[in-house]
Structure formats: structure tokens, C-alpha cells
N, C-alpha and C positions, 0 to 999 in steps of 0.2 A: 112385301118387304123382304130383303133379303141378307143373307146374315156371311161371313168369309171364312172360312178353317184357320184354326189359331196360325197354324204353321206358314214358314213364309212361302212353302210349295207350289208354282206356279200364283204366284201373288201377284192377280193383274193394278197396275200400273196406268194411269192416266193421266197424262202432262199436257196442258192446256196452252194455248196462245192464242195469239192473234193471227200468224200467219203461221197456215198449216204448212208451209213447206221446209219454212225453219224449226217447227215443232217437231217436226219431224226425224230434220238430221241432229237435234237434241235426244230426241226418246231412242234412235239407235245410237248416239253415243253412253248414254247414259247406260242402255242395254250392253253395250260391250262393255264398260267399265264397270259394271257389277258381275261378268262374267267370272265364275274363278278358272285360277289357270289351270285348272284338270280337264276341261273341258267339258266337266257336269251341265247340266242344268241350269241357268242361275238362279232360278227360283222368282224370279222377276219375268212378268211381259210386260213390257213397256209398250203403250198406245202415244197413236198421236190424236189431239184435238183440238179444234178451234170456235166452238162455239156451244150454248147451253145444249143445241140438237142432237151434237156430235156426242156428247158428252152422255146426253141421256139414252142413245143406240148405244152405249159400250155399256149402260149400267144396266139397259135390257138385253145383253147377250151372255152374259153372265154376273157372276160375282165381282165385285172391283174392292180392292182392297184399300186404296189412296188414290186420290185426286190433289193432282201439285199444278197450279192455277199461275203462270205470270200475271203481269201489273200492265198486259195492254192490253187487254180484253176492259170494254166501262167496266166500274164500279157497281154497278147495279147490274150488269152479266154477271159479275164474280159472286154478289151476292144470292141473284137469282140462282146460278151453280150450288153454292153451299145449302140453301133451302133444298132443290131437286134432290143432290144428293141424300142429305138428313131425310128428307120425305122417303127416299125410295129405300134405303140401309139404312142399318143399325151400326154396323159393323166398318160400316169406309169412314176413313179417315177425309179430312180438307186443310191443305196447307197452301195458303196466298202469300206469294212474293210481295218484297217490296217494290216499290217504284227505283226508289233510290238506286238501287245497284244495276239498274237498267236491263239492255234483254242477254248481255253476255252475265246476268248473272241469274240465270235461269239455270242450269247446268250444274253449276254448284251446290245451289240450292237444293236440290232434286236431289242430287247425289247424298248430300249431306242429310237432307230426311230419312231418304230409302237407308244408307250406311246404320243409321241409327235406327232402324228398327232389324238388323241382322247380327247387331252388338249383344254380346249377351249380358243380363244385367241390366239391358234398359228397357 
């Protein structure tokens, strides 16, 4: 089991889908929109992943801080993901999209997680 540093320092990031090649140009967009404009660090590594396999290689290459899951992976992937995770950390987070907002709203989503955990106060 494996546990993350409070901080969001190098805070790996793992955004799931169904097709790795759109998960893809999501987790570097999402990667540059959490860049700040100093051109630090952003504190974020964003992965790509498309399946429970994928997912369990980034949780054994290190620490993973969040797992952000779209709604086209079945239902019993996403869940079997949530179990993996919880089995392997204490400390990663799992947040499943809805169906409803489709796969342009993977991006938002993501976004709007990570943002909120860089707010202070939350």
C-alpha cells in the first residue's frame, strides 16, 4: 500500500478513457492548463490511461495522487478501477464522470477536480 505527500508537488495524475489516443491529447491539455504562467512546475503529471492494466502499471511506478475515470470505460471497469485503486492506496483519490455530459466533458471535469484541490481552503 502506498501513501502520496500532502503537497500537490509533483502530484501524479491519472485520467482514464476508453480510447488512449483522445486521453491522451486531454491529459496534455489539462497538463498545460494547469501550468502556471511562470513557467514553474505545475505540480501536476498528468497520465494517460485506458484500461484497469494501464491504470494498475502507473499505480506500481509510483505514488498516484487522483484517478479521473470517463463514462466510456463499462461500468464494472470503472468499478473494478475504484476497488484496484482503494486496494493498492490509501491516499488516491477516484472521481467517475458522468455519462451525460459526454466525452467533451472529460476535460472540464478533470480540470475542475485538480483546480480544486490547488484552492486553498478546500
Amino acid at each position: 500500500m502506498t501513501t502520496v505527500p500532502a503537497t500537490n508537488r509533483d502530484h501524479a495524475v491519472v485520467l482514464v478513457g476508453l480510447r488512449l489516443e483522445i486521453v491522451a491529447q486531454a491529459a496534455d491539455a489539462l497538463q498545460a492548463a494547469l501550468a502556471p504562467k511562470s513557467g514553474r512546475s505545475p505540480g501536476f503529471r498528468v497520465h494517460a490511461a485506458d484500461s484497469l492494466d494501464s491504470v494498475l502499471k502507473h499505480l506500481e511506478s509510483g505514488p498516484v495522487g487522483t484517478v479521473i475515470t470517463g463514462a466510456g470505460l463499462p461500468l464494472r471497469t470503472r468499478l473494478a478501477l475504484v476497488e484496484a485503486v482503494f486496494t493498492h492506496s490509501t491516499a488516491t483519490t477516484v472521481h467517475l464522470k458522468d455519462t451525460d455530459s459526454g466525452p467533451q466533458g472529460l476535460l472540464p471535469f478533470a480540470h475542475g477536480i485538480l483546480v480544486g484541490l490547488t484552492t486553498p481552503g478546500q
